[in-house]
Chimera marker file (.cmm) of the C-alpha trace (Angstrom):
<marker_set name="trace">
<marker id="1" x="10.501" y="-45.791" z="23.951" r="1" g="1" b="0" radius="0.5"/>
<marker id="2" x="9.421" y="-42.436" z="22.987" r="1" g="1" b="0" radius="0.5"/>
<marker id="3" x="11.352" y="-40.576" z="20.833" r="1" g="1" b="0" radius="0.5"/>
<marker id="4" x="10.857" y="-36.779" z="19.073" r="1" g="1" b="0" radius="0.5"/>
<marker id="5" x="12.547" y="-35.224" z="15.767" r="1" g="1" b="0" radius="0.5"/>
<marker id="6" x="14.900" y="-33.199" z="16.201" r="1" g="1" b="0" radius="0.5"/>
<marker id="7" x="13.771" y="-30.607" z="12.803" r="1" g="1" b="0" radius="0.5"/>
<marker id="8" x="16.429" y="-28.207" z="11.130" r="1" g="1" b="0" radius="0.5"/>
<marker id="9" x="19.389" y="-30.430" z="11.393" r="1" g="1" b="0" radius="0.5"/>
<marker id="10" x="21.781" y="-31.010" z="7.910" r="1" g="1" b="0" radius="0.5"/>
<marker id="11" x="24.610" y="-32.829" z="9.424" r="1" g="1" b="0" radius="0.5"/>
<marker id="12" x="27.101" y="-33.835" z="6.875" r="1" g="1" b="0" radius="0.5"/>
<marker id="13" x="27.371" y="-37.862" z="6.833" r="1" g="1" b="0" radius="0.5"/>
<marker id="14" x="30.345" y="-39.287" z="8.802" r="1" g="1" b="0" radius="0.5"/>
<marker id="15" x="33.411" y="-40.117" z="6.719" r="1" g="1" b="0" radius="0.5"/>
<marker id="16" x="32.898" y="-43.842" z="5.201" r="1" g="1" b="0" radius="0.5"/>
<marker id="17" x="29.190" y="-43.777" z="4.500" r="1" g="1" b="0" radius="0.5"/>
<marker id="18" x="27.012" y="-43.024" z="1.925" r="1" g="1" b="0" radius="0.5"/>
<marker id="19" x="23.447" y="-42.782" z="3.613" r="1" g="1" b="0" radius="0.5"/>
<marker id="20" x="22.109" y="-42.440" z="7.335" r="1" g="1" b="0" radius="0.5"/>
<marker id="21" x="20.411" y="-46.036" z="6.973" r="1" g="1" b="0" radius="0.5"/>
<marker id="22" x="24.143" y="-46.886" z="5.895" r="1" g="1" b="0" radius="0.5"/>
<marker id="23" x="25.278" y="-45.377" z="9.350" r="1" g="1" b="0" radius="0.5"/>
<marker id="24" x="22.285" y="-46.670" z="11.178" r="1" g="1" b="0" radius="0.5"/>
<marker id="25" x="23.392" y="-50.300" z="10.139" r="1" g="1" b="0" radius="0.5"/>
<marker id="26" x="26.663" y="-50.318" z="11.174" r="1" g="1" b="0" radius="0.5"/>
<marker id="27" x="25.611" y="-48.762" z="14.640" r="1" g="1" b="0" radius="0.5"/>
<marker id="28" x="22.886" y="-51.114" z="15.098" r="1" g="1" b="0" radius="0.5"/>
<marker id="29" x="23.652" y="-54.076" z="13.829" r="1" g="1" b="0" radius="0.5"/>
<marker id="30" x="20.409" y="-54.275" z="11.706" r="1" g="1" b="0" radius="0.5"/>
<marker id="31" x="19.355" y="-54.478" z="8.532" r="1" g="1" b="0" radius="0.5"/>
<marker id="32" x="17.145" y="-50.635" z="8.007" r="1" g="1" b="0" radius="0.5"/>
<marker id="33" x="13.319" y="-51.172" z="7.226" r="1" g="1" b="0" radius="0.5"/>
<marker id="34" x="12.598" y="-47.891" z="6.360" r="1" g="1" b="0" radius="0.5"/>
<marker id="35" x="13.657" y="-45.201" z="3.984" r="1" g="1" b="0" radius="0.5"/>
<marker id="36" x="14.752" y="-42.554" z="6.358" r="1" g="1" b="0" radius="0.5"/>
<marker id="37" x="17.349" y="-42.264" z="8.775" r="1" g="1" b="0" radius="0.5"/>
<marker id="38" x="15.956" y="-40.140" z="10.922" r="1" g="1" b="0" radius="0.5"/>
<marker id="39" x="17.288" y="-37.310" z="13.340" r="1" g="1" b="0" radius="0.5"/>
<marker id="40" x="15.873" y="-37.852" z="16.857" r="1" g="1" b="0" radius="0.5"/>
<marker id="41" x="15.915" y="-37.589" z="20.763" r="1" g="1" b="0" radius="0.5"/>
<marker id="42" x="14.605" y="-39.440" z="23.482" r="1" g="1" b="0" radius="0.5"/>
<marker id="43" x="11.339" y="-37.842" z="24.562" r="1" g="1" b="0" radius="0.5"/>
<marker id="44" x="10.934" y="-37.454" z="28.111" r="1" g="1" b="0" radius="0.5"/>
<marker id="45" x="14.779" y="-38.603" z="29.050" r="1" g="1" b="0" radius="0.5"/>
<marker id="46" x="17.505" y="-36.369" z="30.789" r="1" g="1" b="0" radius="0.5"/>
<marker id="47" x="19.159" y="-37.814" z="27.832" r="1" g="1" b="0" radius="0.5"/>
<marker id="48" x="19.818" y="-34.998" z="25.201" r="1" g="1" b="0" radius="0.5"/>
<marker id="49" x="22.244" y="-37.200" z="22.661" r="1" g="1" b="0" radius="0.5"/>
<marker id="50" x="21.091" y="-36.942" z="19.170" r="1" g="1" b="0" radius="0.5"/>
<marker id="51" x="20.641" y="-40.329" z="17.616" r="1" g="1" b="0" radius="0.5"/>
<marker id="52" x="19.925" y="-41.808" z="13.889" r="1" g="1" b="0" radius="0.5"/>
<marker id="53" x="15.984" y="-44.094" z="13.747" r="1" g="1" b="0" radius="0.5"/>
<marker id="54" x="15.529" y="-45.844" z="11.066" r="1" g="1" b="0" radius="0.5"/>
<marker id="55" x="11.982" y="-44.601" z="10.477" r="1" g="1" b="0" radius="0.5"/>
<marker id="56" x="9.304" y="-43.884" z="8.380" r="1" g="1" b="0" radius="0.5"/>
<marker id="57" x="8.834" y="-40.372" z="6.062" r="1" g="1" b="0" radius="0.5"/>
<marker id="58" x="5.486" y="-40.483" z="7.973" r="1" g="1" b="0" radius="0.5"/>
<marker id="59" x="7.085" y="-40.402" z="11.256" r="1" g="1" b="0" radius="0.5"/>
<marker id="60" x="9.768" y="-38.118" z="10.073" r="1" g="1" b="0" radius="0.5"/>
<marker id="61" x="7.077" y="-35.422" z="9.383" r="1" g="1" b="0" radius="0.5"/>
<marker id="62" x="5.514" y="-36.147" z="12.999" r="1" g="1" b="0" radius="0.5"/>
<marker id="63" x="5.709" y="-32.926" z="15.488" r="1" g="1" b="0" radius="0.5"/>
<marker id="64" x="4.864" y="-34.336" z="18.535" r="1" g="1" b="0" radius="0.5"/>
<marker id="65" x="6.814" y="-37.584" z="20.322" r="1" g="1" b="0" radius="0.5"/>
<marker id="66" x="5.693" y="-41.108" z="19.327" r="1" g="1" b="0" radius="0.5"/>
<marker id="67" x="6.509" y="-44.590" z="20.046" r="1" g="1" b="0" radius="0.5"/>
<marker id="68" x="9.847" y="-46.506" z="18.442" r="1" g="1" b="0" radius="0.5"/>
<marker id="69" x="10.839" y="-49.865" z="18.727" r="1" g="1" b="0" radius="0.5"/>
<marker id="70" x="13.895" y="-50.234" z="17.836" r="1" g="1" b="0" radius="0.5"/>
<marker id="71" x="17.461" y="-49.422" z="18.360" r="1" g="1" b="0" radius="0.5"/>
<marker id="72" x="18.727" y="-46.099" z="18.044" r="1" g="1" b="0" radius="0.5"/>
<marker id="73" x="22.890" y="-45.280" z="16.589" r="1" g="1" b="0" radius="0.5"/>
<marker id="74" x="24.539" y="-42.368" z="18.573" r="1" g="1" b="0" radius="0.5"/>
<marker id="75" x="25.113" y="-39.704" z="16.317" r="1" g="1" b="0" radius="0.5"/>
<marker id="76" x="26.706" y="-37.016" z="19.182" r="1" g="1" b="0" radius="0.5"/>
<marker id="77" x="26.093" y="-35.801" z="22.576" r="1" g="1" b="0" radius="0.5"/>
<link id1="1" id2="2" r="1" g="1" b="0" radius="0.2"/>
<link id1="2" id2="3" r="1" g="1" b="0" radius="0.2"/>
<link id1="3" id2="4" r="1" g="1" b="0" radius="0.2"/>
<link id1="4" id2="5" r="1" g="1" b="0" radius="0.2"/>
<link id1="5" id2="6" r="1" g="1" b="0" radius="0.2"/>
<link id1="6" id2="7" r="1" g="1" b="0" radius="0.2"/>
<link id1="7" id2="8" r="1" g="1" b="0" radius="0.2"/>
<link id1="8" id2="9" r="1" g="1" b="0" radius="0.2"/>
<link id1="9" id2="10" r="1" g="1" b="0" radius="0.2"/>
<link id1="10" id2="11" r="1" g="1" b="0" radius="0.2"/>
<link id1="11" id2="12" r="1" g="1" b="0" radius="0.2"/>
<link id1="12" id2="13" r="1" g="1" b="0" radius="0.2"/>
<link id1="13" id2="14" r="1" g="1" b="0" radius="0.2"/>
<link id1="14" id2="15" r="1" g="1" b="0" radius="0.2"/>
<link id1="15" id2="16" r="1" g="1" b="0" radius="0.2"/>
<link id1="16" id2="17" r="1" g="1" b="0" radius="0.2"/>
<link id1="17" id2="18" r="1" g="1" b="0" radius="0.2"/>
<link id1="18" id2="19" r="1" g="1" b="0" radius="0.2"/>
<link id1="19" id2="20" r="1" g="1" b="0" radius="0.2"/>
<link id1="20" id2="21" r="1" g="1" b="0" radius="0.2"/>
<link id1="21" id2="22" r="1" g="1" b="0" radius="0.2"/>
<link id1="22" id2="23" r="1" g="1" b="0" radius="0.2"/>
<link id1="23" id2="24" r="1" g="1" b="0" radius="0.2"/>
<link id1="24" id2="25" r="1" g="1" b="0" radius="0.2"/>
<link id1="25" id2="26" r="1" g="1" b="0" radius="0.2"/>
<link id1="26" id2="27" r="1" g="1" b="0" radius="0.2"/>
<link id1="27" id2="28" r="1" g="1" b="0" radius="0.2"/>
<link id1="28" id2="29" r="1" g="1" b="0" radius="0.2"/>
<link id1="29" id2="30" r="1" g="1" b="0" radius="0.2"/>
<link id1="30" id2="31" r="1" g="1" b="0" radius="0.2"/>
<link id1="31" id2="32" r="1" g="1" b="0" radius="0.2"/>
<link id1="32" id2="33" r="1" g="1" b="0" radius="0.2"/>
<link id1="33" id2="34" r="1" g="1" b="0" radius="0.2"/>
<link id1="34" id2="35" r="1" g="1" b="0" radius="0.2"/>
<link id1="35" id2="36" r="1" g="1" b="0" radius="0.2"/>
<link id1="36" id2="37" r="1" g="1" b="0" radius="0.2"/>
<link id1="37" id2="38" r="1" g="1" b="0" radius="0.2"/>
<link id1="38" id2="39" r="1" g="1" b="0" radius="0.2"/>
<link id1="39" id2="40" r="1" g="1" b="0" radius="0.2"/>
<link id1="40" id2="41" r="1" g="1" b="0" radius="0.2"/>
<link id1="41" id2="42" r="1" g="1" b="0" radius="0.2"/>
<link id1="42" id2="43" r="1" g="1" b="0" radius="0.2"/>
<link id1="43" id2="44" r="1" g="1" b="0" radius="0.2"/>
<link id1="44" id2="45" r="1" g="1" b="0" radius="0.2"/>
<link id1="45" id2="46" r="1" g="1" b="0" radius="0.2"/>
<link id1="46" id2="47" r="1" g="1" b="0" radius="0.2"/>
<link id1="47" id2="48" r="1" g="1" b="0" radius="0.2"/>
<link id1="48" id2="49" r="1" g="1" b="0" radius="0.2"/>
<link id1="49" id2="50" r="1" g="1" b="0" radius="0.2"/>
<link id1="50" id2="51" r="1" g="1" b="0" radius="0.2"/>
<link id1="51" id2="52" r="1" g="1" b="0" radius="0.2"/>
<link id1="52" id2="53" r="1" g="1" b="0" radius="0.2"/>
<link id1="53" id2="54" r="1" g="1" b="0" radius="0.2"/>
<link id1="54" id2="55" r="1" g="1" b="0" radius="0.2"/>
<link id1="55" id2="56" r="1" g="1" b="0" radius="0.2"/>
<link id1="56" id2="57" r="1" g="1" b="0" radius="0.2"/>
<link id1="57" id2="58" r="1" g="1" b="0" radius="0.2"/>
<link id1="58" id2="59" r="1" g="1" b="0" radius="0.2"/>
<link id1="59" id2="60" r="1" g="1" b="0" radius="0.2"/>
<link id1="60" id2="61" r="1" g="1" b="0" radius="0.2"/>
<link id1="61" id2="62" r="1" g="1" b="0" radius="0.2"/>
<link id1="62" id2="63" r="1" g="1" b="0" radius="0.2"/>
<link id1="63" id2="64" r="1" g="1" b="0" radius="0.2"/>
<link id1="64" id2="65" r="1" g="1" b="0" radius="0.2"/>
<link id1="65" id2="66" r="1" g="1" b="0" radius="0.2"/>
<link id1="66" id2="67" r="1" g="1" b="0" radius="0.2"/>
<link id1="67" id2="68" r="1" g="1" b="0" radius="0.2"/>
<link id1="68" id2="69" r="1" g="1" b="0" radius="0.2"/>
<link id1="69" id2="70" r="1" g="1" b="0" radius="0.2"/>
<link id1="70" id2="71" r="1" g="1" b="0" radius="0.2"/>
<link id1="71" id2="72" r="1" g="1" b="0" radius="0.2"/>
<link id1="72" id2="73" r="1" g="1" b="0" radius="0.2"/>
<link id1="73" id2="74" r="1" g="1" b="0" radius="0.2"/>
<link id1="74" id2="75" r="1" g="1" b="0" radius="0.2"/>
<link id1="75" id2="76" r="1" g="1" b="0" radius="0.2"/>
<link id1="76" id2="77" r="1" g="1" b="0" radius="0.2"/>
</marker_set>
């Protein structure tokens, strides 16, 4: 799927976690391969949720949409 960054965002964690890869793992299921937990939408949806990637910093600093594949953890509508 494609997702884009959503830039300028400084949510506060959820209560009970210590890291966005921390929250991304208990959403998901999966073990993070990355180092960022990553603020992002779905490029090209109707869908405007904001969800949690575990992705690269590389892929944090992209600007323009790009591929993921993997699941993404609902962070709010």
């Amino acid at each position: 799927m494609l997702i884009k960054n959503i830039n300028g965002t400084a949510e506060r964690l959820p209560n009970g976690y210590k890291s966005w890869q921390e929250f991304w793992e208990a959403k998901t299921g999966l073990k993070a391969k990355h180092d960022v937990g990553g603020y992002v939408k779905k490029a090209n949806s109707t869908d405007n949720s904001w969800y949690i990637a575990d992705i690269t910093y590389a892929q944090n600093a992209k600007s323009e949409p790009y591929e993921y594949n993997s699941k993404l953890a609902k962070l709010r509508d």
